[in-house]
N, C-alpha and C positions, 0 to 999 in steps of 0.2 A: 448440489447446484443444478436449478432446475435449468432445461434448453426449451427454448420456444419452438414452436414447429416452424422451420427455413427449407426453402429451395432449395438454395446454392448457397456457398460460401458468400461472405460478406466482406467490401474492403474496408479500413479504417474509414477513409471518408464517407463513404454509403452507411458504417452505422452512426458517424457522427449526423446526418441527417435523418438517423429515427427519431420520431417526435419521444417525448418525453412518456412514459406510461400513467396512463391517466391512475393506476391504482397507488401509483407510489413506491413502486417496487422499482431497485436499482438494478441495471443489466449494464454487462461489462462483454464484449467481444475475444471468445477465446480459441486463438488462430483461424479467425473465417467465421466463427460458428458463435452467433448470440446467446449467452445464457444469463440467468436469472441469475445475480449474486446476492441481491439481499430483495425476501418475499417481502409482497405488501408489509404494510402496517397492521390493519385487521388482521392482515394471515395469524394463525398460531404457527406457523414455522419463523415467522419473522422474528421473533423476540432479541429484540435488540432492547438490552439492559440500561439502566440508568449506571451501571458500575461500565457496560462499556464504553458510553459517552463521556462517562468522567474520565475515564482510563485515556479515551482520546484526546481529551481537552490537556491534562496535564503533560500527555508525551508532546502533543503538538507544542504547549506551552516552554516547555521548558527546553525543546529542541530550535524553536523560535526564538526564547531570549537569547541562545547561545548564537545563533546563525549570523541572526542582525547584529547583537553587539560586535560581532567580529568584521563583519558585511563579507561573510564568506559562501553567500547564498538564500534560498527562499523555504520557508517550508510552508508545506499546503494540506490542509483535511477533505481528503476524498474526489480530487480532481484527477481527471482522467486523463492516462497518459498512454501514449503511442510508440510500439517499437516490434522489431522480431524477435524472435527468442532463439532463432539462429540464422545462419545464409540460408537466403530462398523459402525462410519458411512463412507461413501468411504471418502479418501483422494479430496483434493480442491488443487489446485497450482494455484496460486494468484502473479501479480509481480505490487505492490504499487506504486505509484509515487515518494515516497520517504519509509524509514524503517531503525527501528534503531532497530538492536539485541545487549542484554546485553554481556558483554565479558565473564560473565558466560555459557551465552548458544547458543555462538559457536562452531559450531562443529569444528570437525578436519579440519584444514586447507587443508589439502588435497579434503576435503570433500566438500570444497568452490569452485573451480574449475571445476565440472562439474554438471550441469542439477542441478536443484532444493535444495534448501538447506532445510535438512529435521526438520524444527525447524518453527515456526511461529513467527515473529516480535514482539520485545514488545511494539513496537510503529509502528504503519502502517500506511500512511498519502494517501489521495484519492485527487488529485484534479480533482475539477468537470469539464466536459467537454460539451460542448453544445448537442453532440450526447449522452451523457449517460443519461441513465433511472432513474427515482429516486429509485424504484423499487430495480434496481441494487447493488445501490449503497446502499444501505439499506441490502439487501442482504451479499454483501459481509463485512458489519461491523459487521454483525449477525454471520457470519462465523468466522473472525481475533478472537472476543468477545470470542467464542464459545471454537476455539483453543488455548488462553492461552494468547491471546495480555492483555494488561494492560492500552491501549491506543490505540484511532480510532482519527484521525483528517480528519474532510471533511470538503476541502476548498472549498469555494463558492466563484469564480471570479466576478459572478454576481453582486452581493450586497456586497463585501468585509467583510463576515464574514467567518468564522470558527466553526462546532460542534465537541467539544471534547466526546468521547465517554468512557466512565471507566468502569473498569473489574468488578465493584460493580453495574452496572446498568445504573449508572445515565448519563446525559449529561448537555451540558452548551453551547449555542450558546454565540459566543464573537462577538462584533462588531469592527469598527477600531479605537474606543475610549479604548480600551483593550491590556492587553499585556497578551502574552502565557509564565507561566513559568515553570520552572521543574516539579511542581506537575502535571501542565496539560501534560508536557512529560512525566510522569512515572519516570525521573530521581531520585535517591537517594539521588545525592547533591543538593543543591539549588546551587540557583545562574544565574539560566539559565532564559535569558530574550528575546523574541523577538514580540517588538511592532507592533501592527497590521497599525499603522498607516506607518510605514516603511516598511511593507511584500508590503500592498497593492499601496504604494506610487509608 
């Protein structure tokens, strides 16, 4: 994950005023410090897959029809969210590949409409991308973990598994002999099912 060259530390609302990069590369705020989470488009680091996008559409999709039908909350593809990852530590603005906030802890809708929504996801989904560091991505689940998520999923294109991460510590790598369901969402209801042999199919 590349860092742009900064002065000083940055707060959430100073990078929620960066203008947008004209090259198309996405940058996420990691405690103060701007970096590059996903390169241009041109770039060759950026390769972002057609199997990621679909990977994204279906988790969103089917994390979505469970959410609304129940009206137990929102899920969102790659909107930027705000929190610390402990007491006193700077702010991070992080925007997941997929996230699902309880409808408890939405803010004011008005609040949803511009720059960073100041709440951390109870569910925050990473899929992995050829350019990302493992490092990284470890990082930022240590971060979601730290700030109040109750759930990490990192999907691995690679080998068609899934590590689900809990706000108690543990994890659970699934394979495509597996299915993901509400408890591995942090859902309240059960009922929520989606087989890994269909995500990765």
């Amino acid at each position: 994950m590349a860092t742009p060259p900064q002065s000083r530390q940055l707060t959430a609302d100073e990078f929620d005023e960066l203008p947008e990069p004209e090259d198309g590369s996405k940058l996420e705020l990691d405690e103060g410090v701007v970096v590059v989470a996903r390169p241009a488009p041109e770039s060759e680091d950026a390769m972002v897959t057609f199997e990621h996008g679909r990977l994204q559409r279906r988790i969103s999709s089917a994390l979505g029809a469970f959410a609304d039908g129940h009206r137990i909350g929102d899920v969102t593809v790659e909107a930027h969210f705000r929190f610390s990852p402990g007491a006193g530590e700077p702010e991070v603005v992080r925007g997941p590949d997929v996230a699902f906030v309880r409808a408890e802890n939405l803010p004011d809708a008005s609040r949803l409409k511009r720059g960073s929504v100041p709440v951390v996801p109870d569910l925050a989904v990473e899929v992995v991308s050829p350019s990302d560091r493992a490092e990284d991505i470890e990082r930022k689940t240590r971060q979601y973990l730290a700030g109040g998520a109750a759930r990490v999923w990192v999907v691995y294109p690679t080998d068609d598994t899934v590590v689900v991460f809990r706000d108690d510590g543990g994890g659970h790598r699934y394979s495509p002999a597996d299915t993901l369901t509400s408890e591995d969402a942090g859902f309240a209801i059960p009922g929520f099912a989606l087989p890994l042999s269909e995500l990765f199919a």
